[in-house]
MILUMMI-958637 format. One record per residue (C-alpha): x, y, z; residue number from 1; residue in one letter. Coordinates in Angstrom, 2 decimals. Example, Ala and Ser with C-alpha at 12.3 -4.5 7.8 and 13.67 -1.06 7.14 Angstrom:
2
[r [12.30,-4.50,7.80],1,'A']
[r [13.67,-1.06,7.14],2,'S']
END
This chain:
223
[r [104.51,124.45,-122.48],1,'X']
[r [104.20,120.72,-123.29],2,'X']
[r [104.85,119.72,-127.07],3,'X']
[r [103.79,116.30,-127.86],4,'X']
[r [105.05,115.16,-130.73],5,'X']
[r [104.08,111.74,-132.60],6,'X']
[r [105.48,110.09,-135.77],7,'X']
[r [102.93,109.46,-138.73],8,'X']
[r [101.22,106.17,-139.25],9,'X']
[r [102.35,103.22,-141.52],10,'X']
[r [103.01,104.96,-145.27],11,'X']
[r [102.59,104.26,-148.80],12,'X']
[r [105.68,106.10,-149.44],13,'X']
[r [105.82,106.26,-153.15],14,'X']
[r [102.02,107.45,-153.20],15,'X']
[r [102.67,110.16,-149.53],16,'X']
[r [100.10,108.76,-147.74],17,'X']
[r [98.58,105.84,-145.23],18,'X']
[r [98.15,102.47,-145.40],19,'X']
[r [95.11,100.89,-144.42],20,'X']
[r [97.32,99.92,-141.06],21,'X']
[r [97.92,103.15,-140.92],22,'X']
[r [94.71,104.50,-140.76],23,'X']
[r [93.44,102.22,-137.99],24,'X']
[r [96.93,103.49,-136.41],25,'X']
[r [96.36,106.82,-136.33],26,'X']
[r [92.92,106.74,-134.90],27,'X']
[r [94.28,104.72,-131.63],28,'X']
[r [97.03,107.13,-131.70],29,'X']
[r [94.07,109.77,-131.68],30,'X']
[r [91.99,108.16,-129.05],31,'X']
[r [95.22,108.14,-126.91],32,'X']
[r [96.17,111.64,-127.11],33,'X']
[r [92.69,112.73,-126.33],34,'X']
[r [94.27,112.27,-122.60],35,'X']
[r [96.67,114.60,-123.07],36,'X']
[r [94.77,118.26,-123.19],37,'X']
[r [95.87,119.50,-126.79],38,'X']
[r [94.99,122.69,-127.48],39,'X']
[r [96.98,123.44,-131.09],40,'X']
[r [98.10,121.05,-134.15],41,'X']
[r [100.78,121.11,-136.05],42,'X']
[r [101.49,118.95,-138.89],43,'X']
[r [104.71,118.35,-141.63],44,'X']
[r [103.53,119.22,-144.84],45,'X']
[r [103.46,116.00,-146.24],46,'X']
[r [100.58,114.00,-146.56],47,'X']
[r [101.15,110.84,-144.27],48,'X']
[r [101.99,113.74,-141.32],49,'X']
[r [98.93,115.18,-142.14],50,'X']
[r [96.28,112.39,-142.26],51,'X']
[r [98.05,111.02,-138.90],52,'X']
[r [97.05,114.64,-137.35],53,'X']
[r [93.64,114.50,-139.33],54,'X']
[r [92.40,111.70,-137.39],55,'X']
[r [93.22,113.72,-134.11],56,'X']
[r [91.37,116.92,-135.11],57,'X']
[r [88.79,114.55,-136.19],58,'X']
[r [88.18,113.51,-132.72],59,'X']
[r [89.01,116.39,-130.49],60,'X']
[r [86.78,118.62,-132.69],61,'X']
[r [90.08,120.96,-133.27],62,'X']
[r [89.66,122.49,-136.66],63,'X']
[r [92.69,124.37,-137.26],64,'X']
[r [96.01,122.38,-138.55],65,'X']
[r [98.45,124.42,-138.72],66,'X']
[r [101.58,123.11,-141.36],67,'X']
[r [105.25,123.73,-140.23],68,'X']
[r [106.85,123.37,-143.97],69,'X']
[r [110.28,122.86,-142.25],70,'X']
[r [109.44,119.94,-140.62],71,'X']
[r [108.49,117.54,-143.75],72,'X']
[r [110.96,114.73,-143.67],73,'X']
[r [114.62,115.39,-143.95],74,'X']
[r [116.77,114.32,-147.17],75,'X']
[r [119.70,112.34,-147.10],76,'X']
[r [122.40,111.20,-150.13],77,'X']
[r [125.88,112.92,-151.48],78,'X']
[r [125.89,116.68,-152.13],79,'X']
[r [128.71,116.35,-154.78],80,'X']
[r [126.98,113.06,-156.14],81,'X']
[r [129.63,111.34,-155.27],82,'X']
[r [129.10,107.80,-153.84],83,'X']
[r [128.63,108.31,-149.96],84,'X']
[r [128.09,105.32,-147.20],85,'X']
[r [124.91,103.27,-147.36],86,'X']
[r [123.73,106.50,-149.59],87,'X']
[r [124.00,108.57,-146.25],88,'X']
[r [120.88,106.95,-144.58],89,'X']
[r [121.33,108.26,-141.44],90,'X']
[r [120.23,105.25,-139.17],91,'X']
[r [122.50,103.19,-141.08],92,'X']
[r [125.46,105.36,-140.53],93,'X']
[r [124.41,105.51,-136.79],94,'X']
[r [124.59,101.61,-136.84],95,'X']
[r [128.47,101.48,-138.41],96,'X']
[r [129.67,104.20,-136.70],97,'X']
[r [128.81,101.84,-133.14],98,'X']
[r [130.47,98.89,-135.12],99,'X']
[r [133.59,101.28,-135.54],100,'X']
[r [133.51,102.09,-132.00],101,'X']
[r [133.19,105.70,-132.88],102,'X']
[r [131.92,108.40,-130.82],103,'X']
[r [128.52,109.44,-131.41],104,'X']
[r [128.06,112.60,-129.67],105,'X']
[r [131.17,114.16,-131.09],106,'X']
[r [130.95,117.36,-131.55],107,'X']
[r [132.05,117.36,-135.16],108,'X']
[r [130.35,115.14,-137.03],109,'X']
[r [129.22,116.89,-139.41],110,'X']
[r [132.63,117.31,-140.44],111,'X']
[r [132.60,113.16,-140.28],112,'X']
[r [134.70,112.40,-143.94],113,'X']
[r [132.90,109.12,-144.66],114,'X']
[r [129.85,110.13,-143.20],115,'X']
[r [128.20,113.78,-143.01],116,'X']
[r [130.99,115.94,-145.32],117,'X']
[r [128.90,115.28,-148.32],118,'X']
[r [125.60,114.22,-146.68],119,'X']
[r [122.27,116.38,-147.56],120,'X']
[r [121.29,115.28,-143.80],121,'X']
[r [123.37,117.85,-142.43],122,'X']
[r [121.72,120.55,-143.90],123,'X']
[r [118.31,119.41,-143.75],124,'X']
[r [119.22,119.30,-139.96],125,'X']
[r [120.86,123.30,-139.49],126,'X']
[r [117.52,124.12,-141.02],127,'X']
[r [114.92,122.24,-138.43],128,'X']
[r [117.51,123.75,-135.19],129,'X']
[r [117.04,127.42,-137.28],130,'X']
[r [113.28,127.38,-137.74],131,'X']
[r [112.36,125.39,-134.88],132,'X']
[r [113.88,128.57,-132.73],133,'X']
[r [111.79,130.91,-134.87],134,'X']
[r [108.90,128.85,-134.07],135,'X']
[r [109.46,128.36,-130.39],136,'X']
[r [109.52,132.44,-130.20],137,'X']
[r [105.55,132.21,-130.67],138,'X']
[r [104.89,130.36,-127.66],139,'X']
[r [107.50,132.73,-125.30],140,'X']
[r [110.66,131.13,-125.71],141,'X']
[r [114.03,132.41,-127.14],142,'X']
[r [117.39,130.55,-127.69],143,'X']
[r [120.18,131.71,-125.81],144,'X']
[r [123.44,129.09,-126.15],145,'X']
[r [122.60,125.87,-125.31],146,'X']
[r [119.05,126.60,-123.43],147,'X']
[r [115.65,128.10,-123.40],148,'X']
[r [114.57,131.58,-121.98],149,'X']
[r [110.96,131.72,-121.04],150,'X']
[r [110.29,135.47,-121.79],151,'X']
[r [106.44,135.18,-121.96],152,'X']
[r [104.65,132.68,-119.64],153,'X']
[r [101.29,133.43,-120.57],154,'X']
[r [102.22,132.48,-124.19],155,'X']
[r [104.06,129.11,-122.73],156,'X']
[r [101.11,128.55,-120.82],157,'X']
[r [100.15,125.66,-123.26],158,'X']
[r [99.82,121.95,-124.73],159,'X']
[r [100.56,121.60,-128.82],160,'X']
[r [100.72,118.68,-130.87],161,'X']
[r [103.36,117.91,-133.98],162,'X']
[r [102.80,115.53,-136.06],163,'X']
[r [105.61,114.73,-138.08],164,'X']
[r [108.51,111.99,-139.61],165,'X']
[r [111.33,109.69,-137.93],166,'X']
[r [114.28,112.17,-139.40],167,'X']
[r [112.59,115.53,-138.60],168,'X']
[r [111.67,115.14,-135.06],169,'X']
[r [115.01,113.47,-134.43],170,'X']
[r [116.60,115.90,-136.09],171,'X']
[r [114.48,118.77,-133.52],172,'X']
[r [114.87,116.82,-130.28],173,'X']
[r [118.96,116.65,-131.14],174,'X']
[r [118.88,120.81,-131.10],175,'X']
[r [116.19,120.91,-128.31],176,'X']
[r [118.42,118.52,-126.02],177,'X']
[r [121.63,119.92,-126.57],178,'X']
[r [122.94,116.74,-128.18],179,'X']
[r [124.24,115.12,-131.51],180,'X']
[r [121.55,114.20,-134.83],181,'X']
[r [123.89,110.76,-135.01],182,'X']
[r [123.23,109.64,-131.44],183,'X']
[r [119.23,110.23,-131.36],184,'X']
[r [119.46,108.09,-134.47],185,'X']
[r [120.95,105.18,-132.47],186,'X']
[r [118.94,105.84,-129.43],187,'X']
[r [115.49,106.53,-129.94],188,'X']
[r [113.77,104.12,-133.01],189,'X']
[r [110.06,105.88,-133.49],190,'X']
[r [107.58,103.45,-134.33],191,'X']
[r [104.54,104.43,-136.90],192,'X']
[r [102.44,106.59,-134.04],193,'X']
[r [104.91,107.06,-131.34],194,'X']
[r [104.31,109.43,-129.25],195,'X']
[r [107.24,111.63,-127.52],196,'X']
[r [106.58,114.22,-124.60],197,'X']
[r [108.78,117.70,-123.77],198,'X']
[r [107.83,119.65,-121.64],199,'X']
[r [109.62,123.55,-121.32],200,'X']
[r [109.65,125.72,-117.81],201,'X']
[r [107.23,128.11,-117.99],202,'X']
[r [108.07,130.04,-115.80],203,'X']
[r [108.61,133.70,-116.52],204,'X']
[r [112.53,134.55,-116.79],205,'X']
[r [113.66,131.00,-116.59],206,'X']
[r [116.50,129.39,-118.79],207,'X']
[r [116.42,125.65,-119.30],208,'X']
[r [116.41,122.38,-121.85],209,'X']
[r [113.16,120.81,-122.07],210,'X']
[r [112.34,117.88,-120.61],211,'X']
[r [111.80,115.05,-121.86],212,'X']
[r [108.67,112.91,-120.46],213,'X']
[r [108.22,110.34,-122.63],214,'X']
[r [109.70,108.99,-125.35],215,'X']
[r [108.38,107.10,-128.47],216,'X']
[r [105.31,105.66,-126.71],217,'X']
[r [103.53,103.12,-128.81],218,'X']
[r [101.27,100.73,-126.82],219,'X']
[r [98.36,102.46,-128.47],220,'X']
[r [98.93,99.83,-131.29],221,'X']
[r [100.65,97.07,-129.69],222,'X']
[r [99.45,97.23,-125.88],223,'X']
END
């Protein structure tokens, strides 16, 4: 299976849709996944996710979107209420913990004190890693430890689309790659329409990560 997964186009936040940028975004992000032999869509709930993916079903004639609720964008800020770094924006934290020198693929930091103790991220996280396993059991594939079984590979024997948010897929490719939520948000910056690539053995029996093919690719808007 191949899961292609692209961030929404430029938002009016406040109002949970696009811009008029990011309408003419997310028809060259259309036009440019047209190469890439989508047979399903899913979107995030939320309306910019949704008109991003609109434009793409628009094209490729696919009528069916198909919402994931748990991957609308993720929520950040203090559990308690207490004050809590930068108000836990998790990019931010990312960018002081690499001033502090700190490790960011430790293995506890959610535990972090300054950090993730108190922030709403961490949650919002556990919950994409839980229901993107549930999920990934419809197209053949079950979690066992770290990795992937393929136990069905005429049900794997696909390409699917996701059209989603900066903190949600971030979020998903942490659990899908094995590593930490705090790292991905140093390493990989999505840009309105980027487009990221996995692809997961499909063959029958097999236990692996998915691999990932291409990462946050843009040049449909700036190439």
């Amino acid at each position: 299976m191949r899961m292609v997964v692209v961030r929404h186009g430029e938002p009016n936040y406040e109002k949970d849709c696009l811009t008029e940028l990011g309408c003419v975004q997310a028809g060259l992000a259309a036009k440019r996944l047209m190469r890439e032999g989508i047979g399903e869509v899913y979107s995030s709930p939320m309306g910019r996710a949704r008109q991003t993916a609109q434009a793409f079903c628009d094209l490729s004639g696919i009528e069916e979107m198909k919402i994931l609720d748990f991957m609308h964008e993720i929520r950040w800020g203090s559990v308690s209420g207490e004050p809590i770094f930068e108000g836990g924006h998790p990019w931010s934290i990312a960018d002081e913990m690499m001033r502090r020198g700190e490790d960011l693929k430790a293995a506890d930091w959610r535990e972090h004190p300054v950090f993730f103790a108190d922030n709403l991220a961490v949650a919002e996280c556990e919950k994409v890693a839980k229901k993107a396993d549930e999920w990934l059991k419809e197209f053949g594939y079950e979690r066992e430890g770290l990795y992937y079984r393929c136990v069905d590979s005429k049900k794997a024997d696909r390409t699917i689309a996701l059209f989603c948010h900066g903190g949600s897929s971030t979020a998903l490719f942490a659990h899908l790659l094995n590593t930490t939520f705090p790292y991905l948000c140093a390493a990989i910056h999505m840009d309105f329409t980027g487009i990221t690539t996995l692809r997961f053995d499909s063959r029958q029996g097999s236990l692996a990560m998915p691999i990932l093919e291409l990462v946050s690719d843009d040049y449909h808007i700036k190439g």
